[in-house]
Backbone as a chain_set.jsonl record, in Angstrom:
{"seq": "XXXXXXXXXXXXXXXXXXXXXXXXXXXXXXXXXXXXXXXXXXXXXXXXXXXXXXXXXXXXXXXXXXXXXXXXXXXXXXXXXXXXXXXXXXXXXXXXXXXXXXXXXXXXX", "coords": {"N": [[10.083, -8.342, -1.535], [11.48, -6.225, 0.353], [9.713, -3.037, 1.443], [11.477, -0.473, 2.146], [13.5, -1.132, 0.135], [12.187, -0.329, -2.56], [11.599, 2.385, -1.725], [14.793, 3.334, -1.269], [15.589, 2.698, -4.148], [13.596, 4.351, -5.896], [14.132, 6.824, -4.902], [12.634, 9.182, -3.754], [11.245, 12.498, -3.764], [12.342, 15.286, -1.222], [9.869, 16.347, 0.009], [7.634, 14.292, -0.311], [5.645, 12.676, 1.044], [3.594, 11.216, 0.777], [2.302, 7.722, -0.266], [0.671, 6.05, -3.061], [-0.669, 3.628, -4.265], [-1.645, 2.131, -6.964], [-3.899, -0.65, -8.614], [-3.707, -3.034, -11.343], [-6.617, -3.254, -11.489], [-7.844, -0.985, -11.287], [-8.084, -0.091, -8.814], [-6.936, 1.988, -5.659], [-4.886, 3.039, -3.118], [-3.821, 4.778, -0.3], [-1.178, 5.502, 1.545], [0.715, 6.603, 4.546], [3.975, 7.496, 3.979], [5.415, 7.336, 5.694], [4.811, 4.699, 7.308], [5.616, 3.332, 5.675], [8.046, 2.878, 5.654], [8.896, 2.546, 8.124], [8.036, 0.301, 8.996], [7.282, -3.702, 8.838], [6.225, -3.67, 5.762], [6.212, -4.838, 2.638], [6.713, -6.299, -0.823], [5.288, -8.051, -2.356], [5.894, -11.094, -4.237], [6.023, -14.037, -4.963], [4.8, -16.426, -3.47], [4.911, -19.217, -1.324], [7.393, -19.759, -2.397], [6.523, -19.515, -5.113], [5.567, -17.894, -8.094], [3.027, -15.471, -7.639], [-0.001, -16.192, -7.888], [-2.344, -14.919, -10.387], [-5.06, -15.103, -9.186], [-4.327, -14.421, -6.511], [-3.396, -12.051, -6.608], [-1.585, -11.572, -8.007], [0.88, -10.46, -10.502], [2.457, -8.767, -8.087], [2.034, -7.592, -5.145], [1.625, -5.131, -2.336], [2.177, -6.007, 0.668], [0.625, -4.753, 3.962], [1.412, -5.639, 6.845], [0.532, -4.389, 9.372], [-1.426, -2.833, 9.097], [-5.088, -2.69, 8.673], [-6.281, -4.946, 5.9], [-7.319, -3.709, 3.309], [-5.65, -2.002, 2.846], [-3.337, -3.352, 1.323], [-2.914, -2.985, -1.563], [-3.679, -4.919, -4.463], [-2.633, -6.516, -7.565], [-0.382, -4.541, -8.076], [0.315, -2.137, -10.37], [1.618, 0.361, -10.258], [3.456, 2.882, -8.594], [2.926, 5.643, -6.769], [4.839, 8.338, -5.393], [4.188, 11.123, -3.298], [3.315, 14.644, -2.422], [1.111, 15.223, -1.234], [-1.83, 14.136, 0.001], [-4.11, 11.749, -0.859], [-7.315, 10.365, -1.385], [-7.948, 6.543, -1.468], [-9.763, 4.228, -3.345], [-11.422, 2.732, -0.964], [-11.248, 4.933, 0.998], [-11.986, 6.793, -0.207], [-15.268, 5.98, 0.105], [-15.373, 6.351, 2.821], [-14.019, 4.668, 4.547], [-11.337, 4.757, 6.891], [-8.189, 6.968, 6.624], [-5.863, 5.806, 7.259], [-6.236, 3.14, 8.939], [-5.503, 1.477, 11.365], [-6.075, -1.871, 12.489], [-5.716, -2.403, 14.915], [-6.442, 0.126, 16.82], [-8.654, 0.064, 15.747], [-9.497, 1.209, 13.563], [-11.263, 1.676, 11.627], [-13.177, 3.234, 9.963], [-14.265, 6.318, 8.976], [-14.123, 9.498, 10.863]], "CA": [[11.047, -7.276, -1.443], [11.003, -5.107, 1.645], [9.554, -1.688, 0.691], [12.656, 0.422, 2.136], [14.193, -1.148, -1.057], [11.941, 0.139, -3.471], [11.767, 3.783, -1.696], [15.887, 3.482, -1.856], [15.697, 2.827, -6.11], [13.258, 5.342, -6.286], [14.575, 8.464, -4.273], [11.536, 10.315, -3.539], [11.318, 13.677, -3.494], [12.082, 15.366, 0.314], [8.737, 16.616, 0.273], [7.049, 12.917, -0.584], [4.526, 12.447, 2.277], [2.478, 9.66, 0.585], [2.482, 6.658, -1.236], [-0.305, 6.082, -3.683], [-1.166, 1.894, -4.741], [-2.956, 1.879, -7.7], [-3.575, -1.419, -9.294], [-4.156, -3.226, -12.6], [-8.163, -3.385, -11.673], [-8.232, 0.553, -10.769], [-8.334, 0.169, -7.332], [-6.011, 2.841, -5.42], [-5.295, 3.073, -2.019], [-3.271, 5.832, 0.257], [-1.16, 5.059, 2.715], [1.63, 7.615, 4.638], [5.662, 7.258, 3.96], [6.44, 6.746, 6.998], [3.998, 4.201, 7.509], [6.005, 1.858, 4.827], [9.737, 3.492, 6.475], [8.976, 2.413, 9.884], [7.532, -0.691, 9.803], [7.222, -4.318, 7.977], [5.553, -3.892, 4.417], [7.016, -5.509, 1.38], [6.06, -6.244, -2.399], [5.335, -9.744, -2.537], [5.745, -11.783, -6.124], [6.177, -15.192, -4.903], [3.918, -17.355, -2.364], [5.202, -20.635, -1.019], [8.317, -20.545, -3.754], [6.349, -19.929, -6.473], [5.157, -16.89, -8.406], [1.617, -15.009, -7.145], [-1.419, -16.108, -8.791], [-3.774, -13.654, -10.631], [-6.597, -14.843, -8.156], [-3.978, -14.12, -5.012], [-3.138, -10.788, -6.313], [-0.58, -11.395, -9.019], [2.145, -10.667, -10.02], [3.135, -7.985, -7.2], [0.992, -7.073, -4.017], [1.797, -4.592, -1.607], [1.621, -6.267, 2.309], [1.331, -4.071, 4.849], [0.976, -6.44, 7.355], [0.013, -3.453, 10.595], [-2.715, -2.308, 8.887], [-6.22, -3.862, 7.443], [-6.154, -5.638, 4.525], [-8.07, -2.48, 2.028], [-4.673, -1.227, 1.938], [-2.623, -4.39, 1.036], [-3.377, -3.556, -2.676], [-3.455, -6.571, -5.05], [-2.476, -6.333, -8.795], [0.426, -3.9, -8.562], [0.65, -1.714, -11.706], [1.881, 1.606, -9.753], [3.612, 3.362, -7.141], [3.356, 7.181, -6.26], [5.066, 9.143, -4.013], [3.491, 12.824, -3.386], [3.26, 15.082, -1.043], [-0.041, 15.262, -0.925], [-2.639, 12.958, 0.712], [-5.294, 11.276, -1.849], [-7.985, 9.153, -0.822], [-8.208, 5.828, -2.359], [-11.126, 3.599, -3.069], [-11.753, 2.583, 0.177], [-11.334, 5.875, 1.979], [-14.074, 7.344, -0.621], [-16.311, 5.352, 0.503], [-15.894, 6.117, 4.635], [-13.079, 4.059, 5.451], [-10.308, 5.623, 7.295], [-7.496, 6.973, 6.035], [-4.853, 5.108, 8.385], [-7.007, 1.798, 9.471], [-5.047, 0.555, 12.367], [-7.032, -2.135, 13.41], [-5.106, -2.149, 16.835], [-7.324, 1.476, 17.35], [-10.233, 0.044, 15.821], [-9.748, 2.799, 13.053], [-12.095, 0.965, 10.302], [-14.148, 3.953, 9.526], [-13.936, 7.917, 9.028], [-15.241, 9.809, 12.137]], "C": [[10.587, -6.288, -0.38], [11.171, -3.87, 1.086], [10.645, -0.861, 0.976], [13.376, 0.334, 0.407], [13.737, -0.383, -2.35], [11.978, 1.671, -3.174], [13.496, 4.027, -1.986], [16.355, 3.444, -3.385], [14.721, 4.17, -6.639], [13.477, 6.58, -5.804], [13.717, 9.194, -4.27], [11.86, 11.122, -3.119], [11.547, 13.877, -1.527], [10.592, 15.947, 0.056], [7.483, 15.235, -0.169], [6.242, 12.872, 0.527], [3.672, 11.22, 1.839], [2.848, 9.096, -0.446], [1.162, 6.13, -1.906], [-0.313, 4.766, -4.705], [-1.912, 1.907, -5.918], [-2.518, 0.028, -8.442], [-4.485, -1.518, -10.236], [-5.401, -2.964, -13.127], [-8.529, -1.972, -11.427], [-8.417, 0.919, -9.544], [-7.138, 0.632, -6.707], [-5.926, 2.842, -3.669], [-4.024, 3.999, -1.625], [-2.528, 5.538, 1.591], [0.174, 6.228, 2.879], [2.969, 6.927, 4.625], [6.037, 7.011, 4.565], [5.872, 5.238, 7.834], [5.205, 2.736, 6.509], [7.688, 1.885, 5.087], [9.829, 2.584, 7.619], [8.495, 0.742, 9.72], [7.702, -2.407, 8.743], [6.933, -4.762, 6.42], [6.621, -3.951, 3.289], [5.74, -5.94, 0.039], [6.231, -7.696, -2.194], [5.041, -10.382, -3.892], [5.833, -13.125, -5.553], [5.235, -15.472, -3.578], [4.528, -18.173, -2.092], [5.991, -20.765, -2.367], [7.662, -20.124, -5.123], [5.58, -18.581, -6.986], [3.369, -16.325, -7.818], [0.904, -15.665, -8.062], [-2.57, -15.233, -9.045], [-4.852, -13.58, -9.245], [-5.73, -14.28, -6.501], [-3.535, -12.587, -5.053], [-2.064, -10.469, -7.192], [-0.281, -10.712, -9.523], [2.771, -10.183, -8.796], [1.71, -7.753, -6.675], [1.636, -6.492, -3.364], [1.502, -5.305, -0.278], [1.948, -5.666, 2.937], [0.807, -4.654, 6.33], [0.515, -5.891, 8.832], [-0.978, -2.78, 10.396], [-3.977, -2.963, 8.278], [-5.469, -3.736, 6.179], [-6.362, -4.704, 3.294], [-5.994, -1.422, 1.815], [-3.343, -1.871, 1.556], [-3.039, -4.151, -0.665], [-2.551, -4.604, -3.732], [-3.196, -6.054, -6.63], [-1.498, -4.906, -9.544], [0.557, -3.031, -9.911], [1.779, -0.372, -11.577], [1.946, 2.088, -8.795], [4.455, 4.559, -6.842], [3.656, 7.97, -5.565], [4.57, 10.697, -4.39], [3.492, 13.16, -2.141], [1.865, 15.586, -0.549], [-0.979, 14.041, -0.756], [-3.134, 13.21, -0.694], [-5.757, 10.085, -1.592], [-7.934, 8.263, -2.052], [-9.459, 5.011, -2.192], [-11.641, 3.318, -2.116], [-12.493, 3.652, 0.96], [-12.171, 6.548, 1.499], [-15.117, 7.309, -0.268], [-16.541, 5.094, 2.337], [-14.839, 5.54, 5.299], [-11.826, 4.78, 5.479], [-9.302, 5.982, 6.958], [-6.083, 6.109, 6.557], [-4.805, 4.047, 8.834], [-5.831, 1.258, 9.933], [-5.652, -0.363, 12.732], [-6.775, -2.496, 14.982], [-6.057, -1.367, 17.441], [-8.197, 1.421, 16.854], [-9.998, 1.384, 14.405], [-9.935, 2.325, 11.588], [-12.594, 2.006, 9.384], [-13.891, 5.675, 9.641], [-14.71, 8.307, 10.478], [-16.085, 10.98, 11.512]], "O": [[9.506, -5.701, -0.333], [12.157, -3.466, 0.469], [10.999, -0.301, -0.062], [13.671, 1.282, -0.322], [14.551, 0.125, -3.121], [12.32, 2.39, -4.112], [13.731, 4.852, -2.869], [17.342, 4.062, -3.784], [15.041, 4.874, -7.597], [12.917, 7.5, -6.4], [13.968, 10.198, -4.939], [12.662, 11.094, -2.185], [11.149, 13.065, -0.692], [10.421, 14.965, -0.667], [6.324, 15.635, -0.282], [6.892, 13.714, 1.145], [3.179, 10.401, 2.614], [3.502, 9.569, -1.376], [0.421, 5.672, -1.036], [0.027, 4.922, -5.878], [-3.091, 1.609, -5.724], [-1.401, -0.424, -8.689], [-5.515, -0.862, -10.387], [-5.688, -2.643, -14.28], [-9.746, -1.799, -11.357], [-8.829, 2.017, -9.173], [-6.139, -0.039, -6.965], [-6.956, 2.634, -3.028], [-3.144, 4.074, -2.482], [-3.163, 5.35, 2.629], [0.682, 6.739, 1.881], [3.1, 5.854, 5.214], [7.095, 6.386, 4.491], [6.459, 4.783, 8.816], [5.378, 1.553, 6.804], [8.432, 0.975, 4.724], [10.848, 1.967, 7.928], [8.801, 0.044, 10.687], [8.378, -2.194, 7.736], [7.267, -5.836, 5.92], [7.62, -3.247, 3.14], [4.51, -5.901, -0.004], [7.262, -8.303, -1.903], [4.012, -10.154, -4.528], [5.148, -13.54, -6.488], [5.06, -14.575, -2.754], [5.341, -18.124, -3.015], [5.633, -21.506, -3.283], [8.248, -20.383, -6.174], [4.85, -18.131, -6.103], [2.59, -17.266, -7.666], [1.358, -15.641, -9.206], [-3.468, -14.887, -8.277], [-5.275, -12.637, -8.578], [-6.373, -13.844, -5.546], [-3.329, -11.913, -4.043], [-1.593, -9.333, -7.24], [-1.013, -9.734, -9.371], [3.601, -10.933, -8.282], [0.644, -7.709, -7.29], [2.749, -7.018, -3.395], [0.303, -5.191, -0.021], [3.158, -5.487, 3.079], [-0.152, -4.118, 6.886], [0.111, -6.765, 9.598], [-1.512, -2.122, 11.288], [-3.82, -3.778, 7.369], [-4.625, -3.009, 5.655], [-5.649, -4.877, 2.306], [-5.488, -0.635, 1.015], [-2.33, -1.18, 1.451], [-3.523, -5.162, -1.172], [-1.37, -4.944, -3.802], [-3.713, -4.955, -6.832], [-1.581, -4.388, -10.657], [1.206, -3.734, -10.686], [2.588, -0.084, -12.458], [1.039, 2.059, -7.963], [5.665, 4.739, -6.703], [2.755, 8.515, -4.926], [4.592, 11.253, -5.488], [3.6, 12.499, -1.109], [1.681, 16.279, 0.452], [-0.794, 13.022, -1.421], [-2.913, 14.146, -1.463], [-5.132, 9.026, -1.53], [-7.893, 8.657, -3.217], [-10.131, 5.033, -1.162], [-12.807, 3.702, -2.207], [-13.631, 3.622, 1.428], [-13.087, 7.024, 2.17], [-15.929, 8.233, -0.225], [-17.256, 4.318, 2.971], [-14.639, 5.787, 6.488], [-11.283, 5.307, 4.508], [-8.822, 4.876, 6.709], [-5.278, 5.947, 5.639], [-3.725, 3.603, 9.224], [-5.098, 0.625, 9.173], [-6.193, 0.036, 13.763], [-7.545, -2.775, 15.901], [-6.614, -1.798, 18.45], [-8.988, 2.348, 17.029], [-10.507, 2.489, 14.592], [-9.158, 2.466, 10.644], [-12.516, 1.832, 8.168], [-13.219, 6.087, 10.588], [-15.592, 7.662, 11.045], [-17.01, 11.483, 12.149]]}, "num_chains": 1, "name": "protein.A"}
């Protein structure tokens, strides 16, 4: 499902600025609104026809296929719009809040 669809069912606030991934395993990740507006990312439930598998990320994954992988999260449970930034696991730990890897932008400066 291409994410426009799910921001169109959910009507986020005008002041929404971010979208906030958490999944089943607690792992959260941060990515900006316009970031999932503008460009390819979709909720993926099916693989090759056939429903996700736990080990691929099941049932629902986020792909955002312009940015690394740390913010593709896997195991869907939740999805927050705010208008405030919040780092997620990743970005705790140093990695950037934005990771293009076009600009190389792996790591906090």
């Amino acid at each position: 499902m291409d994410f426009s669809e799910i921001i169109n069912a959910a009507k986020p606030l005008p002041s929404a600025k971010y979208v906030i991934f958490e999944g089943a395993d607690g792992y959260t990740t941060n990515v900006a609104l316009t970031e999932l507006k503008d460009n390819l990312a979709f909720i993926a439930t099916k693989m090759n026809s056939k429903d996700i598998e736990d080990r691929f990320g099941g049932p629902a994954r986020i792909v955002i296929p312009h940015l690394y992988g740390w913010k593709s999260t896997k195991y869907v449970v939740a999805i927050k719009f705010q208008s405030q930034d919040e780092l997620g696991f990743w970005e705790k730990r140093g990695y950037h809040r934005h990771g293009d890897p076009w600009k190389e932008e792996r790591y906090s400066d």
